[in-house]
C-alpha positions in Angstrom: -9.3 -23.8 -8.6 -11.4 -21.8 -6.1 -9.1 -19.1 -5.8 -8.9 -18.5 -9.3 -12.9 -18.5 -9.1 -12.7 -15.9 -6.1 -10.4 -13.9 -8.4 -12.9 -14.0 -11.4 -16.5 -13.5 -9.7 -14.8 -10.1 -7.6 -13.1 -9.0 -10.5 -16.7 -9.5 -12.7 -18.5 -7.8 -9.9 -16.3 -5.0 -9.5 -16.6 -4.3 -13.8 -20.4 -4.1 -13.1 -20.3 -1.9 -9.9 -17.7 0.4 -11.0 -19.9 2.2 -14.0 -22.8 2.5 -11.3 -20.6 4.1 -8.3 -19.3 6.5 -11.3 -23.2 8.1 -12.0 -23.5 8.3 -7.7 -20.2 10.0 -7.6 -21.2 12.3 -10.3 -24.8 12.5 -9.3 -23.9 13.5 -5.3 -21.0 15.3 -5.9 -17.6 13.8 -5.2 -15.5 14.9 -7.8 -11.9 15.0 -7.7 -11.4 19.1 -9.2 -8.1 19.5 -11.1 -5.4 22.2 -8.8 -2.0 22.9 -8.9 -0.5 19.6 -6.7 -2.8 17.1 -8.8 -1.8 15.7 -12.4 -5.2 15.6 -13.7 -6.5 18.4 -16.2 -10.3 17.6 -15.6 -13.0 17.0 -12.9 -13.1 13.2 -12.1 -15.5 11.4 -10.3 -14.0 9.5 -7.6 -15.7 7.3 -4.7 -14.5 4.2 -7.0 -13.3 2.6 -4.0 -17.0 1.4 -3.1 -16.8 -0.9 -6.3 -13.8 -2.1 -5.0 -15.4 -2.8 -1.3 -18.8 -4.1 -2.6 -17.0 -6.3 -4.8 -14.7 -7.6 -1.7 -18.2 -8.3 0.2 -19.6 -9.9 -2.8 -16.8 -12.6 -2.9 -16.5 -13.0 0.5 -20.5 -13.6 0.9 -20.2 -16.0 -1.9 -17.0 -17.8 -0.7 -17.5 -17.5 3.1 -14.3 -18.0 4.7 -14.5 -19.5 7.9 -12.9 -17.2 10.5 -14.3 -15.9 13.6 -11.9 -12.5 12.9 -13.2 -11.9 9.7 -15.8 -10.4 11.4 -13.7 -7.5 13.6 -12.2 -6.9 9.9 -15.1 -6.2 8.0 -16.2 -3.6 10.8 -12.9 -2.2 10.6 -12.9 -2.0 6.8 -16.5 -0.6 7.3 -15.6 2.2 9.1 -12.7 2.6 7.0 -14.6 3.4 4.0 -17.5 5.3 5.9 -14.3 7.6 6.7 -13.4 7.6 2.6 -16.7 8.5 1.2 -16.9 11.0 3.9 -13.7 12.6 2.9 -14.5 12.0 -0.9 -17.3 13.7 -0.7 -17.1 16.7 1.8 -13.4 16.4 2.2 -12.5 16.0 6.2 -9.9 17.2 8.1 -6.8 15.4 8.2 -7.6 15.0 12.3 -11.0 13.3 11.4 -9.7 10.8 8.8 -6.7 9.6 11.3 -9.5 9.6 13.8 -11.4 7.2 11.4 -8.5 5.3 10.6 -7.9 4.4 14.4 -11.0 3.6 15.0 -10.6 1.2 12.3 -7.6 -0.3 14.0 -8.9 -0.2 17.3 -11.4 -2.8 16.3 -9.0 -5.4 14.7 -6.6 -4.8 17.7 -9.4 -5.2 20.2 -10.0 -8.4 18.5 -6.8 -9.7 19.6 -5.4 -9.2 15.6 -1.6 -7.8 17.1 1.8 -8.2 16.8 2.7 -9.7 20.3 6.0 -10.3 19.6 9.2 -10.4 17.9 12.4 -12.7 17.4 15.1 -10.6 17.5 18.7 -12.1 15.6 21.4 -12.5 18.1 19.1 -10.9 20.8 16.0 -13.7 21.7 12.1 -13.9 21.8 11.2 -9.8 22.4 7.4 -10.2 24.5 5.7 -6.7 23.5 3.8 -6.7 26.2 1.4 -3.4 26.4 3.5 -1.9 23.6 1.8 -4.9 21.0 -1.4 -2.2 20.6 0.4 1.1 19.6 3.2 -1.1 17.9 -0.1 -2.6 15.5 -2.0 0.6 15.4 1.1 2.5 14.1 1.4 -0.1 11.3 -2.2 0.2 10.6 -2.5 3.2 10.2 1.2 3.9 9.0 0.6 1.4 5.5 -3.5 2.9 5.5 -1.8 6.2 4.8 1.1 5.0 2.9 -1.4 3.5 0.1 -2.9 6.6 0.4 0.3 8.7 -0.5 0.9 7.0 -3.8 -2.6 7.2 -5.4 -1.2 10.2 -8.0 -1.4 8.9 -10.5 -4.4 6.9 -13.2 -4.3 3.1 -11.9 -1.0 3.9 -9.7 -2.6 2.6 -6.2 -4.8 0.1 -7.7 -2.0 -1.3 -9.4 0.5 -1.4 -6.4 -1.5 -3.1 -4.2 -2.8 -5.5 -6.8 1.1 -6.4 -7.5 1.0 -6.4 -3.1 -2.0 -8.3 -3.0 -0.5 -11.4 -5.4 2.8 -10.9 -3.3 0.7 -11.4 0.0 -1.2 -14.4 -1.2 1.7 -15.9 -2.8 3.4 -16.2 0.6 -0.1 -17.3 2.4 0.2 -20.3 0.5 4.0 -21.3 0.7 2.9 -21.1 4.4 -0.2 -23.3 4.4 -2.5 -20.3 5.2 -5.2 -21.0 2.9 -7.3 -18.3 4.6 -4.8 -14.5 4.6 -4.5 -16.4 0.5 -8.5 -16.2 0.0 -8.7 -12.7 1.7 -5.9 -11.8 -0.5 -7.3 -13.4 -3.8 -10.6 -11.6 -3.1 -8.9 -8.0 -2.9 -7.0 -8.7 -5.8 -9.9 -9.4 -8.2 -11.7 -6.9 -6.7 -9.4 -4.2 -7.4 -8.1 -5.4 -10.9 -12.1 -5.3 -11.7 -11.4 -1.4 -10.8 -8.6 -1.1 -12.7 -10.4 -1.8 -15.8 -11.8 1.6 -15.4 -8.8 3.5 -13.5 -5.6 2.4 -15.8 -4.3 5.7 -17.9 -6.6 7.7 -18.7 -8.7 6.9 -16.1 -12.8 7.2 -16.1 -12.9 7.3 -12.3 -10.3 7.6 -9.0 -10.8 5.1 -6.4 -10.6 8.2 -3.8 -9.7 8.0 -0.5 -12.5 5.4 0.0 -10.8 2.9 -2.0 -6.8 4.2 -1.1 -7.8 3.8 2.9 -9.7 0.6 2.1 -7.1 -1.4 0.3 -3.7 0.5 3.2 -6.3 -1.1 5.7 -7.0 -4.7 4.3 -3.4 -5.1 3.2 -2.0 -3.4 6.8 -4.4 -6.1 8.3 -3.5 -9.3 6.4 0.1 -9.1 6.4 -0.6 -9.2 10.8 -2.3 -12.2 10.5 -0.1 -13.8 7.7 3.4 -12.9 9.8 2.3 -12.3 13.4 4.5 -13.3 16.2 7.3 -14.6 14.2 11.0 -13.8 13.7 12.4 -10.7 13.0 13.6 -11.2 9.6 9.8 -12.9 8.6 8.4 -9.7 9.7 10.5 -8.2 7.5 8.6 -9.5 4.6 5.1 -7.2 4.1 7.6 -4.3 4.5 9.9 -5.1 1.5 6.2 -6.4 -0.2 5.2 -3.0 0.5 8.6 -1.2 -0.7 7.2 1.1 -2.7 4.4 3.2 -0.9 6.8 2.8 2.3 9.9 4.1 1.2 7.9 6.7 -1.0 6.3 7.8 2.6 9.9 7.6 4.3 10.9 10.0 1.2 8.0 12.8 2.0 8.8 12.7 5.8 12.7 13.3 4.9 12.0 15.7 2.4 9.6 17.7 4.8 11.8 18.0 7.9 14.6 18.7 5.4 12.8 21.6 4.2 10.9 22.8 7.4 7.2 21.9 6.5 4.7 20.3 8.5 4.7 16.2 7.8 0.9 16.7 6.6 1.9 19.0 4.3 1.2 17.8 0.7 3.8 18.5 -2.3 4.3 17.5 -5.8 7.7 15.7 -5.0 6.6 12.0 -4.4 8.2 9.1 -6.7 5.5 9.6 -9.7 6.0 13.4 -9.8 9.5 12.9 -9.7 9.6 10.4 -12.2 6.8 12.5 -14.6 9.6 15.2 -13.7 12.6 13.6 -15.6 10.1 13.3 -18.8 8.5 10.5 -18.2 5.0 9.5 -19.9 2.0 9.6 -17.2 1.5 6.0 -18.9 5.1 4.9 -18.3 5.4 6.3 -14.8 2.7 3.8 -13.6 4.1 0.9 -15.8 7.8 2.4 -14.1 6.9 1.7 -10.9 4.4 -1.5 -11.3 8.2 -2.8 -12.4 9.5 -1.4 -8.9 6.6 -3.3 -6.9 6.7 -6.6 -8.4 10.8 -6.2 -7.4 10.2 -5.6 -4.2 7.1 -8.6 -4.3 9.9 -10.8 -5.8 12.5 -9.6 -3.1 10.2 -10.2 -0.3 9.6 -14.3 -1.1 13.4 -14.5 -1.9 13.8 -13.0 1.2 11.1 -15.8 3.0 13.0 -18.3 1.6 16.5 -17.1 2.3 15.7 -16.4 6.3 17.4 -19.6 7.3 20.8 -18.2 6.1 21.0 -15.3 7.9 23.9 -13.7 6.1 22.4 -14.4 2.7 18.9 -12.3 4.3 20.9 -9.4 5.7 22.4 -9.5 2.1 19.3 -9.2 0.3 18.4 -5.9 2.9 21.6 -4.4 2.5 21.3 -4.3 -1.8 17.6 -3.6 -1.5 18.0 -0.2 0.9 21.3 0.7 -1.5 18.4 0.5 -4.6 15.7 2.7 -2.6 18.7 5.0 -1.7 20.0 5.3 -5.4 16.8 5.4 -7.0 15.4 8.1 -4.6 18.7 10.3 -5.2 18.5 10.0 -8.7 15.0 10.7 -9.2 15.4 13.4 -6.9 12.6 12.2 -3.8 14.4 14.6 -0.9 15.6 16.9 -3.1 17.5 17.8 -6.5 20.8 18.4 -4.4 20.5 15.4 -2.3 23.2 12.9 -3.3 25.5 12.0 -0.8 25.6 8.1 -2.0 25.8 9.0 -5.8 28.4 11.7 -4.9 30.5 9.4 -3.2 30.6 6.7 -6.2 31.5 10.1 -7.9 34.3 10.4 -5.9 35.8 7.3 -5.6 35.7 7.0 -9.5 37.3 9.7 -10.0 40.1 9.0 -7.5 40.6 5.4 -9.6 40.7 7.5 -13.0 43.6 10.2 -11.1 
């Protein structure tokens, strides 16, 4: 009952902030202008992810989980979005923002939030040691940016991490953590709330305020929801977060494939593509709310499956064939990069000689 009453007063307080933050945006300036790598047609106000923040600290004033780390993560998430508005309105350099974004993670990580270690199948208990604080800050700031990559389309990000967010809070509770399932449950609303205003066609963008925000709470409470566990249970927030991470793998291929710096942006992520084989902008987003919810799905079949290992390293092995298929067909690396589909190819031809 008080979950569902976390999920209600963030997502009411987020439909009443969002309209406000719209007439700052507009009134100081941080429009989103339409160019030739963006979808839009129009100038959009963006900085929406401040409803989505103010929201979160709303809920959590009114619901007061009791943690002693909540603390380190709402300084963290501070300077998160301080780095956001910054960028939404003045536009940083990418060197600032990652800056910003491990400065973020420093503070969780100096709180003793880390991944100390891992338990490696077939191998033992793997100790981190001193490699525990880059091993957390890279997967920080590595889901922080991956968020950030998807939001392309009208209600793309605040969708996917929404679908995340239930995944997230759906396993907090199977595992009798009532308080990464509050957290979770608080984000959600919040960002649904948002959503209201940033489905197809959108009235704001939640900017990179609200696309670093959500990479950083979710980065953040899938550590403290599967730290120092097995192998295979870490495994979990990455097939939760299938979609922005493989669509980040994608860019990085398709980059050093064709010779461009890994910052470089491009119109050939998993919405463009998918906008690309005729695809309504509408449909795109309900396309790949479909994929996320799979992979949220995947990830508690996969909880529950850990304790038979072959029936886990099963549920991997057809889950990295679909990201494989889907990003050849779609054409995520590039239009001539097949290899698996041209083997199938192939082999069914040899059958029908």
């Amino acid at each position: 009952m008080i979950e569902i009453m976390a999920v209600l007063s963030c997502f009411i307080a987020s439909v009443l902030l969002t309209p406000l933050v719209k007439k700052l945006a507009l009134a100081i300036g941080a429009v989103d202008k339409p160019n030739q790598r963006k979808v839009h047609q129009r100038v959009m106000p963006r900085l929406g992810g401040l409803a989505i923040f103010f929201s979160f600290i709303i809920g959590f004033l009114f619901f007061q989980p009791d943690k002693s780390i909540l603390w380190p993560i709402l300084i963290g998430a501070t300077i998160i979005v301080v780095t956001g508005v910054l960028d939404d309105m003045i536009e940083l350099a990418a060197k600032w923002k990652l800056l910003g974004q491990i400065a973020a993670a420093a503070v969780v990580i100096l709180s003793n939030i880390q991944i100390t270690y891992i338990d490696l199948p077939f191998v033992g208990l793997w100790e981190l040691g001193w490699l525990s604080v880059p091993f957390t800050l890279l997967w920080i700031v590595g889901i922080t940016n991956a968020i950030n990559l998807i939001d392309g389309l009208d209600g793309l990000a605040a969708g996917v991490s929404s679908i995340v967010l239930i995944a997230v809070s759906t396993m907090a509770i199977i595992m009798g953590d009532s308080f990464v399932a509050m957290l979770g449950f608080l984000l959600m609303g919040s960002t649904l709330g948002f959503l209201v205003y940033n489905f197809h066609p959108a009235k704001i963008f939640m900017g990179d305020t609200g696309a670093l925000f959500l990479g950083f709470m979710i980065s953040v409470l899938a550590i403290l929801g599967f730290k120092n566990i097995t192998f295979f249970s870490l495994l979990v927030p990455v097939i939760m977060l299938g979609v922005p991470i493989s669509d980040t793998f994608f860019a990085i291929i398709r980059r050093v494939v064709h010779k461009k710096p890994l910052s470089a942006p491009d119109k050939s992520h998993l919405h463009h593509c998918l906008l690309n084989l005729g695809l309504s902008h509408r449909t795109t987003v309900l396309v790949i709310y479909a994929m996320a919810a799979i992979f949220g799905l995947a990830a508690i079949m996969f909880s529950q499956a850990t304790s038979t290992l072959w029936a886990a390293i099963g549920i991997v092995v057809v889950l990295l064939l679909a990201i494989q298929l889907v990003a050849e067909g779609v054409g995520l690396v590039s239009d001539t990069y097949k290899p698996l589909l041209n083997f199938f190819r192939r082999m069914a031809t040899k059958r029908q000689g």
